[in-house]
C-alpha positions in Angstrom: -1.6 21.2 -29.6 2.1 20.2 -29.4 3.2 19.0 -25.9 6.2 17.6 -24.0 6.2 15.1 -21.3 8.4 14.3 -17.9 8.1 11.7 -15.4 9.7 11.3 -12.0 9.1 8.5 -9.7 11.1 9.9 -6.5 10.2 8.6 -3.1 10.1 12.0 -1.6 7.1 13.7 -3.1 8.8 17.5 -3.3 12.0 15.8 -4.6 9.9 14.2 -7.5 8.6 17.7 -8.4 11.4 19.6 -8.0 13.3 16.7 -10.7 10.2 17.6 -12.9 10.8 21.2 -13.2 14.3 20.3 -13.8 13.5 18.1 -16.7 11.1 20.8 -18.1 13.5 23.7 -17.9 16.1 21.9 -19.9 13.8 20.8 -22.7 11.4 23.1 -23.0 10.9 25.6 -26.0 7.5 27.1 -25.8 5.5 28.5 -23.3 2.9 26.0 -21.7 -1.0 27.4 -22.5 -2.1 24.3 -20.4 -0.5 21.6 -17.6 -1.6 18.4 -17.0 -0.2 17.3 -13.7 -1.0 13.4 -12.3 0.3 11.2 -9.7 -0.1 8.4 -8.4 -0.9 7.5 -4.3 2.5 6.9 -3.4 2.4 10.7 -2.9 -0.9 10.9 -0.9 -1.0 13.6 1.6 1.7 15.6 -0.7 0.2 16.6 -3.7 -0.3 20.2 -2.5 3.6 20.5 -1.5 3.8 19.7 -5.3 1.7 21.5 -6.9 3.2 24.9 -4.9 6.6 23.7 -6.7 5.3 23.7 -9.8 3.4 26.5 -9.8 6.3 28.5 -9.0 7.6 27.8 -12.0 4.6 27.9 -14.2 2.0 30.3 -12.0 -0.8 31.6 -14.5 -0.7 28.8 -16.8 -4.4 26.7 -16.4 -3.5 23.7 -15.3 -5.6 20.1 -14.1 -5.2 16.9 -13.0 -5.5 14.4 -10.7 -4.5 11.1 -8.2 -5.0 8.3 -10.5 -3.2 4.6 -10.5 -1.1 4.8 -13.5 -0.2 6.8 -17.0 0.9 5.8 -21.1 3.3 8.4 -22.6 5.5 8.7 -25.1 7.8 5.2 -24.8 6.4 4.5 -21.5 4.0 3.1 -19.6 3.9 3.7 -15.7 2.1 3.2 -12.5 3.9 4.9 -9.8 5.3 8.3 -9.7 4.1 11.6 -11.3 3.6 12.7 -14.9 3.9 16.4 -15.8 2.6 17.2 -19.6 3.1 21.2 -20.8 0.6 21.7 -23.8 1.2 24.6 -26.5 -1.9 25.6 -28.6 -2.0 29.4 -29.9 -5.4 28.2 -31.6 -7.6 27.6 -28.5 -9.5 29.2 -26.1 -8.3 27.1 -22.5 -9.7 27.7 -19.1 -9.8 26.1 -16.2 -12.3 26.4 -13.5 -13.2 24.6 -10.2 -15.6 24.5 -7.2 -15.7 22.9 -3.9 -19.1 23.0 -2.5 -21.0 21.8 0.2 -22.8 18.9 -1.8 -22.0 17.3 -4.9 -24.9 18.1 -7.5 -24.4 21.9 -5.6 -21.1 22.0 -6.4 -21.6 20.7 -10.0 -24.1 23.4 -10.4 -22.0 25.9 -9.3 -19.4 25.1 -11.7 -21.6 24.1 -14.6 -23.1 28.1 -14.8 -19.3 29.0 -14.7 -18.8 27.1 -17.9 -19.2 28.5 -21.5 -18.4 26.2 -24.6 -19.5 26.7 -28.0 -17.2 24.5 -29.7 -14.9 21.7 -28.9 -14.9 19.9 -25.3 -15.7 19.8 -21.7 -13.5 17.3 -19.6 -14.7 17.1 -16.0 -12.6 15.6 -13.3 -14.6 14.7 -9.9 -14.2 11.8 -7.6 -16.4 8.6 -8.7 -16.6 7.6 -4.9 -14.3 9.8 -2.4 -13.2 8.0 1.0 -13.1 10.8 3.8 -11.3 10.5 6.6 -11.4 8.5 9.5 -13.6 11.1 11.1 -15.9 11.5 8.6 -15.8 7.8 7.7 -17.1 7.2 11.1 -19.9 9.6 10.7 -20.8 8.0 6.9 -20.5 4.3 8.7 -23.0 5.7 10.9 -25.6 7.5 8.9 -25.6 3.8 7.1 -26.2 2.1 9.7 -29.1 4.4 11.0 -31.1 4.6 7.8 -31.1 0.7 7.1 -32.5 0.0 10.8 -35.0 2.5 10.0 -35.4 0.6 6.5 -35.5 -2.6 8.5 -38.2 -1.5 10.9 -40.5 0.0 8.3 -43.3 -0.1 6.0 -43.0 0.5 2.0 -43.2 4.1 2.1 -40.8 5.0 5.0 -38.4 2.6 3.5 -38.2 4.6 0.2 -37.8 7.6 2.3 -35.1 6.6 4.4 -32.9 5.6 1.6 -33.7 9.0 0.0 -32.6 10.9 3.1 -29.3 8.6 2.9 -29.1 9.5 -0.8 -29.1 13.2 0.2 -27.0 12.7 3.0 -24.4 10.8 0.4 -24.7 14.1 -1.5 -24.1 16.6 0.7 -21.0 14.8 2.0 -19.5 14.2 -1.2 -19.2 10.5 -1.5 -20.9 10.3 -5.1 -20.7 12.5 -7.8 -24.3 11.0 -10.0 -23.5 10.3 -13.4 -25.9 11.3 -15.4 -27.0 14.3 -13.0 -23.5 15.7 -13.2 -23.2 15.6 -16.7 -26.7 16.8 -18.3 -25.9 19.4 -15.7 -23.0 20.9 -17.9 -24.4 19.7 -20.9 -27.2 22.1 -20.7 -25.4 24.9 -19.6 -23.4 24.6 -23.1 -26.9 23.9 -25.3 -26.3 20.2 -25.9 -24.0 20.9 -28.8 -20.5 20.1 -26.8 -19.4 16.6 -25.5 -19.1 16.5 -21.7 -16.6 13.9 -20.3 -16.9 12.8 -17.0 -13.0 11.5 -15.8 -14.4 9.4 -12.9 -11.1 9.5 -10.6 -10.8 6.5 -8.0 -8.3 4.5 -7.1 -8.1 0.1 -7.1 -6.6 -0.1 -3.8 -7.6 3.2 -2.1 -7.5 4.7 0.9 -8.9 7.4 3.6 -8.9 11.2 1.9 -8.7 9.9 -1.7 -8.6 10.4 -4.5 -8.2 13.8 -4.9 -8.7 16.2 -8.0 -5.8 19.1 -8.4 -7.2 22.3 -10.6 -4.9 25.5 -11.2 -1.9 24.3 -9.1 -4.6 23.5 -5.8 -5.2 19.7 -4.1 -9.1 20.5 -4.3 -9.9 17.2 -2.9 -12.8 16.1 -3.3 -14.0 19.4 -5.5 -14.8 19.4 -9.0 -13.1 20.7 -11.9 -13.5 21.6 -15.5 -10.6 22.0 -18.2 -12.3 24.0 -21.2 -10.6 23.5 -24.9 -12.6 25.6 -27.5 -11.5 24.8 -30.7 -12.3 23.9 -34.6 -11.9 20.6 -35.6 -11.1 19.0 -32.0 -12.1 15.0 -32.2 -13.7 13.1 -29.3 -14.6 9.3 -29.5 -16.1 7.3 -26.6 -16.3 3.3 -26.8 -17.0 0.7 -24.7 -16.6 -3.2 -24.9 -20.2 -4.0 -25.0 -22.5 -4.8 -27.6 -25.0 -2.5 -29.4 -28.6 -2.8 -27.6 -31.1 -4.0 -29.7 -34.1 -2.1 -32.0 -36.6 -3.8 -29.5 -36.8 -4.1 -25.9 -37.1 -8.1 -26.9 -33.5 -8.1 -29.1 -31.8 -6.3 -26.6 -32.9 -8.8 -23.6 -31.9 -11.4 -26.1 -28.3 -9.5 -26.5 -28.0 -9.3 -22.5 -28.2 -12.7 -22.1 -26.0 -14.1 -24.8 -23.3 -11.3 -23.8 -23.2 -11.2 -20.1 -22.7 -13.8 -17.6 -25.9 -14.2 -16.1 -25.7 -15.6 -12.6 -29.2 -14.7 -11.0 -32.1 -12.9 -11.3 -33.8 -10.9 -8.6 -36.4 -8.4 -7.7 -34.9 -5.0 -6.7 -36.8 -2.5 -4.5 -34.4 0.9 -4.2 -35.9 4.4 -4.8 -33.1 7.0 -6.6 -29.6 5.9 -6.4 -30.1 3.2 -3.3 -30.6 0.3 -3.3 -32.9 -1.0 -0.3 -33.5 -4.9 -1.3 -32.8 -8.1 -3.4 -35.8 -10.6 -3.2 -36.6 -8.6 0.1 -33.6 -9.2 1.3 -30.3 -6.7 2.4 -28.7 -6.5 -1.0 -25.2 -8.1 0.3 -27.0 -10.6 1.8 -29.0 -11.4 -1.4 -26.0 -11.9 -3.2 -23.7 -13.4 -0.7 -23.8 -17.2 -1.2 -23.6 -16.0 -5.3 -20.5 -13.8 -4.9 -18.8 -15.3 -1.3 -18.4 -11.8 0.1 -19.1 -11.1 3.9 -19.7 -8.0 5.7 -17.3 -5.8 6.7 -16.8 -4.5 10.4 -16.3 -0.7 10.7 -13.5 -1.6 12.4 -12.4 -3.7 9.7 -12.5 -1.3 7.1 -10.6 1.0 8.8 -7.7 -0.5 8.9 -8.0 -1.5 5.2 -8.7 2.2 4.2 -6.0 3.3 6.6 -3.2 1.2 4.9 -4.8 1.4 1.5 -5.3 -2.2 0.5 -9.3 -1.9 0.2 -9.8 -4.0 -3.5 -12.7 -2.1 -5.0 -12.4 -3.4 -8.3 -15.0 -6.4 -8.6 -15.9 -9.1 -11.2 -19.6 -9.1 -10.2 -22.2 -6.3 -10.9 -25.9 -5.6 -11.0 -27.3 -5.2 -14.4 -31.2 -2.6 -14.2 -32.9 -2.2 -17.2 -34.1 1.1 -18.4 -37.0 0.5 -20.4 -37.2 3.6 -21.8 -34.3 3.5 -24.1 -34.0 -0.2 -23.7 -30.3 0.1 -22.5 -28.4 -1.0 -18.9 -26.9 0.2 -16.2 -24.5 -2.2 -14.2 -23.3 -1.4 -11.0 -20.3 -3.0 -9.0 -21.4 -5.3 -5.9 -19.0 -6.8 -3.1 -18.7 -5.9 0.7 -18.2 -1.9 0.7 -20.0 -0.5 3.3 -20.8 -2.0 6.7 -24.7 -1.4 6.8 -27.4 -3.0 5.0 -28.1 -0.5 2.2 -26.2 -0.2 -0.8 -25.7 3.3 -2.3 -24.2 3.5 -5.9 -23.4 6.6 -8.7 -26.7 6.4 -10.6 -30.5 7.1 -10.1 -32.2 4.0 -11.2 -35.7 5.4 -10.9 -36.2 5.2 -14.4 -35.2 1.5 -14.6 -37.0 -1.8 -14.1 -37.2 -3.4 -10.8 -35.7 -6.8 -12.6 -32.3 -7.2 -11.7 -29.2 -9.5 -12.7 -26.4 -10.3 -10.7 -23.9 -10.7 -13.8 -19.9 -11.5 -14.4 -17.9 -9.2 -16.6 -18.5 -9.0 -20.0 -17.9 -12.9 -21.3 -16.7 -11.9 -25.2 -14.7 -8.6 -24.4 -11.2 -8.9 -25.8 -8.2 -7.1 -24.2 -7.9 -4.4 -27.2 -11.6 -3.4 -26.5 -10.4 -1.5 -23.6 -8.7 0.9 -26.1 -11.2 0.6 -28.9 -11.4 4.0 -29.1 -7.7 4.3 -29.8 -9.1 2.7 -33.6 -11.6 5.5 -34.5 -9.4 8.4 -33.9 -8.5 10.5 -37.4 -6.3 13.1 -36.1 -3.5 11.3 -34.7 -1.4 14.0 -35.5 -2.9 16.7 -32.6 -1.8 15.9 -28.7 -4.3 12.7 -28.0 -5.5 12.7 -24.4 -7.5 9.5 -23.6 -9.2 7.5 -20.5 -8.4 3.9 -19.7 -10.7 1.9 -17.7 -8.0 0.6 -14.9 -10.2 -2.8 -14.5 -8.4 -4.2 -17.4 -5.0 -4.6 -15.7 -6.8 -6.7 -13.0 -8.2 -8.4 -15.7 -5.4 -9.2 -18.3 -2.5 -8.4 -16.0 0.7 -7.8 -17.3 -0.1 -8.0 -20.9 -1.3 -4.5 -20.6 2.3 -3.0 -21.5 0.9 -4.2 -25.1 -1.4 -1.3 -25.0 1.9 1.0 -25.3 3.2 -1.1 -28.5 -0.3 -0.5 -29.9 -0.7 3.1 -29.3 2.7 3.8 -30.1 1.4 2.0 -33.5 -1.3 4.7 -34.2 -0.5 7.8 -32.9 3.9 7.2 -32.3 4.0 11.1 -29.7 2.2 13.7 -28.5 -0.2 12.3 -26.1 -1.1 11.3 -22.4 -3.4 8.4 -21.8 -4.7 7.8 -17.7 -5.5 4.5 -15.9 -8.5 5.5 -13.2 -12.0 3.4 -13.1 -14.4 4.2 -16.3 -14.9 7.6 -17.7 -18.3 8.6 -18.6 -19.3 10.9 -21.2 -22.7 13.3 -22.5 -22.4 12.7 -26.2 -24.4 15.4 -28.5 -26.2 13.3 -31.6 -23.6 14.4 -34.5 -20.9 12.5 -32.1 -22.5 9.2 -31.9 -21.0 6.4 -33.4 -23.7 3.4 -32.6 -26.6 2.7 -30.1 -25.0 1.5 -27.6 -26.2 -0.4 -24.5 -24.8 1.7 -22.0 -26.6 4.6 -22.6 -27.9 4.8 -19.2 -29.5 8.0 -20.1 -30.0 10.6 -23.8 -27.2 10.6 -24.9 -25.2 9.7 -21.6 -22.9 6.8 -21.4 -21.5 4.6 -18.7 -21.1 1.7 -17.3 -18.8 0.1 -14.2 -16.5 -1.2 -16.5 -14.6 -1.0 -20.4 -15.9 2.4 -21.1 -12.9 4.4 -23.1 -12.5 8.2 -24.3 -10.0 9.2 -27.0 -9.9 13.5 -27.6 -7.7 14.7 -30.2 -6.5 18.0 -29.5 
């Protein structure tokens, strides 16, 4: 795939799109067989006004993308405007296709039965946690609130039932797209044999009715989408900055503690993807002399969502254990939600109910965010890749490197994305190690340094 790039970082939203179309008509000498189209949230609340401008100009053509906090193109490395990439590729079979459901895991089926892939790759793009607005904010803050006093006031069983019904109720609204549920999902709909990459859109500082996922020239907000590349000889590589897990449950504990931070160890009681307890206590609580977060008043977190400055990028996580597989699963922790439960993007049911409270990764190096970068063969095809946007907060502005070192390897013809960590279903013949992330057969993720190179 050959492919040409334009950027725009007006103020005015249809101004910016309107200087992209500009930009593409004087340079362009193909007709586009796929459009990528990102921006960042300086234009939230306008994407649709430009997405109808640029679909003027280039109706018909598939075309996805999505809000996202910043982009790496040819000579350039930005995070605030809009980014509009026109792909050429006579060779492949491209499709896009999208659903907005009531429910998550309904709308993921839904679009996984509308998928079919018998060579090449699937890349998903669905909101790793979507904020609603105020309205339905209030009615989330609520249905919190209600299931942990019912936790609160109740025995074993009821408490595992309560935070299922939240679990559902987290579904059905959208807040969390499950990992691993999402992507066997399309995984089996495509016999196992295709990689699935899960682009887990979210935003650092983010805000009420974000992010939002655009598919075929519409804002589908907090829908999910599929862009479908079928083609020979396509290359996908997926790293992370963790160490390989162990060839016994033993080595791998031994690997986990010499590689992570350790802080504290507690005893977890949650039942599928909430958790109910630390040591018997409200999770936030547990953790709070460890960590020095407080809770959050609804009231409180309005106003942060409402002016966008809620920081959801954390250095403290959870580490569970699956035993099965003898991987981990870490999880984010800090003061999201005002109400004693804490819901997250994974069912844990398989893992054990020992839990540590960890600090990022103590041996990860900055280029690990981009390890991927290093396997890739095909440098000469368009390169699309994921970047885990945690690394900026981490190594600040020595980021802009990452453009040097890309530029090294592949020099044009690609579009790399900063949004929180990609996941990924990874078919046997792709695997490049036994790594520790696996949270489940061959699916990978983890809260932070995951990294997905495709060569197209």
């Amino acid at each position: 795939m050959r492919t040409k790039t334009f950027f725009s970082n007006k103020k005015i939203a249809t101004q910016a799109a309107e200087e992209l179309i500009k930009k593409a008509d004087a340079s362009i000498d193909f007709d586009p067989d796929l459009i990528f189209f990102y921006a960042t949230l300086k234009y939230n609340g306008h994407y649709q006004k430009m997405l109808d401008i640029i679909k003027k100009r280039f109706e018909g053509v598939p075309q996805i993308g999505a809000s996202i906090d910043g982009m790496i193109f040819p000579h350039d490395m930005r995070t605030d405007g809009a980014v509009l990439v026109l792909g050429e590729d006579k060779d492949a079979r491209i499709e896009v296709k999208s659903v907005n459901e009531d429910g998550a895991l309904q709308s993921a089926q839904t679009l996984a039965k509308m998928i079919k892939c018998e060579k090449g790759v699937v890349i998903l793009h669905f909101p790793f946690v979507h904020v609603p607005g105020l309205k339905k904010s209030a009615e989330f803050y609520a249905n919190g609130k209600y299931y942990s006093l019912r936790v609160n006031k109740g025995d074993e069983e009821t408490k595992r039932k309560m935070a299922r019904d939240f679990s559902d109720y987290c579904d059905r609204s959208k807040i969390f797209y499950l990992q691993p549920d999402t992507l066997e999902l399309f995984a089996r709909e495509v016999k196992f044999e295709v990689p699935i990459i899960g682009i887990n859109v979210m935003h650092t500082h983010t805000k009420f009715n974000s992010p939002s996922i655009f598919s075929n020239f519409i804002d589908i907000k907090d829908g999910i989408a599929a862009l479908v590349i079928e083609k020979d000889n396509l290359e996908v590589e997926f790293d992370d900055i963790y160490p390989n897990r162990g060839t016994t449950i033993k080595e791998t504990w031994e690997i986990i503690k010499q590689n992570l931070e350790i802080l504290k160890e507690f005893d977890a009681f949650f039942d599928k993807n909430v958790l109910i307890s630390l040591d018997g206590k409200p999770p936030l609580k547990a953790v709070k002399d460890v960590i020095g977060s407080y809770e959050k008043s609804i009231t409180k977190l309005s106003d942060k969502f409402n002016k966008g400055n809620i920081q959801v990028q954390v250095p403290y996580f959870l580490s569970f254990f699956n035993n099965k597989i003898g991987s981990i699963m870490n999880t984010g922790i800090d003061a999201y939600f005002p109400f004693d439960l804490f819901p997250f993007i994974v069912d844990v049911n398989d893992f054990s109910t020992s839990v540590f409270l960890s600090h990022e990764p103590i041996h990860s190096q900055m280029y690990n965010y981009i390890s991927g970068l290093y396997l890739l063969k095909n440098i000469e095809n368009f390169n699309f890749f994921c970047i885990d946007i945690s690394c900026i907060s981490s190594y600040g502005n020595k980021v802009t490197n990452y453009q040097i070192e890309i530029e090294k390897k592949i020099e044009n013809n690609y579009l790399g994305i900063f949004t929180t960590t990609p996941s990924i279903y990874l078919p046997d013949s792709y695997k490049k190690r036994d790594s520790i992330i696996e949270i489940k057969k061959n699916i990978f993720w983890s809260n932070r340094g995951t990294n997905v190179f495709t060569s197209i």
